[in-house]
N, C-alpha and C positions, 0 to 999 in steps of 0.2 A: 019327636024331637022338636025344642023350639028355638026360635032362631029370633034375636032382640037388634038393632040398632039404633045407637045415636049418634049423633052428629057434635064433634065440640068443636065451638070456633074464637079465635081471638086473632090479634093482631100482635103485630112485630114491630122491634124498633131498631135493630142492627142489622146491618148485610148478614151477619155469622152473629145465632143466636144459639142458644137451648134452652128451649120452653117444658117445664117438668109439666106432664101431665095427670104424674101416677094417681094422686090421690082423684084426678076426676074419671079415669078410668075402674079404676075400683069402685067409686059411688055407679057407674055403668052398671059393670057383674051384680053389684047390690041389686039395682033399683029392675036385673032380668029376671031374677025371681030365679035365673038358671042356679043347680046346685052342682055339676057335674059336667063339663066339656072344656070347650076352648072357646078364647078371646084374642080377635086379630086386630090389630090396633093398624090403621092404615091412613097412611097420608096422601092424599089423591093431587097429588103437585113434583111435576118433573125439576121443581125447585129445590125440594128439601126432603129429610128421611125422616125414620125413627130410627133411635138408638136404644137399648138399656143400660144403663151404668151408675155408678155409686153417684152421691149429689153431694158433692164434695167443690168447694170453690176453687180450689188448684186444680184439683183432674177437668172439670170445666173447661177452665182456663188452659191448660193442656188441650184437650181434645179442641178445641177451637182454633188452639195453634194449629194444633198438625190438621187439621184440613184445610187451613191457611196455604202451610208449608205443602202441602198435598195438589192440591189445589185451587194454584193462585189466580183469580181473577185480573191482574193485570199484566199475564202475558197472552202474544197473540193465538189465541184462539180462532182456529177458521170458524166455528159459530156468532164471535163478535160481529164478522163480517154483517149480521142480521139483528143480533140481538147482545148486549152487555152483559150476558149473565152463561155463557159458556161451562166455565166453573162449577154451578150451582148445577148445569146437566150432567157433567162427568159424575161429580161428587156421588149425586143423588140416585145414578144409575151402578155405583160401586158398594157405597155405603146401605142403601136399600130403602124401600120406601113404608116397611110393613115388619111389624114382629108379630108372632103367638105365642101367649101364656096359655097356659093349663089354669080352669077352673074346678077348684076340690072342696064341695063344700061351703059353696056355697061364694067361696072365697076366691079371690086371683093367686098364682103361687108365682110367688117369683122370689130370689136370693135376697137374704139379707141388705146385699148393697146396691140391688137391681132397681133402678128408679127408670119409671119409662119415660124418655124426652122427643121432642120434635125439636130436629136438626133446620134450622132456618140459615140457607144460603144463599137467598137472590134478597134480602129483605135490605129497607122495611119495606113491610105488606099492612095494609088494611085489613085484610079480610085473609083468612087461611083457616083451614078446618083438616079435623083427625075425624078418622069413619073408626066406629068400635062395635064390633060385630061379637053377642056372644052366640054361639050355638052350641046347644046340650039338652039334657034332659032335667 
């Protein structure tokens, strides 16, 4: 079995972002030589998730609300008491921090309208990275 990772990293410019990652995920599964397993795409930050969903400007703008409306950053939070970004812990302990596709061929499968994103909730950030781990043969 072989087992590939890389590391992708960029920056943020809202508190509440969606950074599409898909097409650098798939250059990953390319560039693992894997032709057959899984791909776990993983955010290593109690700040933010990944999601998959269509990449559409209004559902965006949608799903950004309702984790707004979800939760909201400025009410009292007993974690505020320490840190300003309470919110972005619930959120990202609810929503999740990791998805896995199936690799077939070489390829990532995922639905038609399945785009994969990093959900950015304590931002902006300098510096934040996604782990993309393929394992297969």
């Amino acid at each position: 079995m072989k087992f590939h990772v890389e590391e992708i990293t960029f920056s943020t410019r809202e508190r509440f972002q969606l950074i599409d990652l898909t097409y650098k995920v798939e250059e990953v599964v390319k560039r693992s030589g894997i032709r057959n397993g899984l791909c776990l795409i993983y955010a290593p930050h109690a700040t933010a998730a990944i999601i998959a969903n269509e990449h559409e400007r209004g559902l965006l703008t949608d799903i950004l609300s309702k984790l707004r409306e979800l939760f909201p950053p400025d009410i009292e939070w007993k974690h505020n008491l320490i840190d300003d970004n309470a919110h972005a812990h619930v959120a990202s302990s609810i929503v999740g921090t990791d998805r896995v596709f199936p690799v077939i061929n070489g390829r990532l499968v995922r639905g038609t309208w399945q785009n994969i994103f990093f959900v950015e909730m304590d931002g902006p950030r300098n510096y934040r990275k996604v782990l993309v781990v393929v394992i297969g043969e």
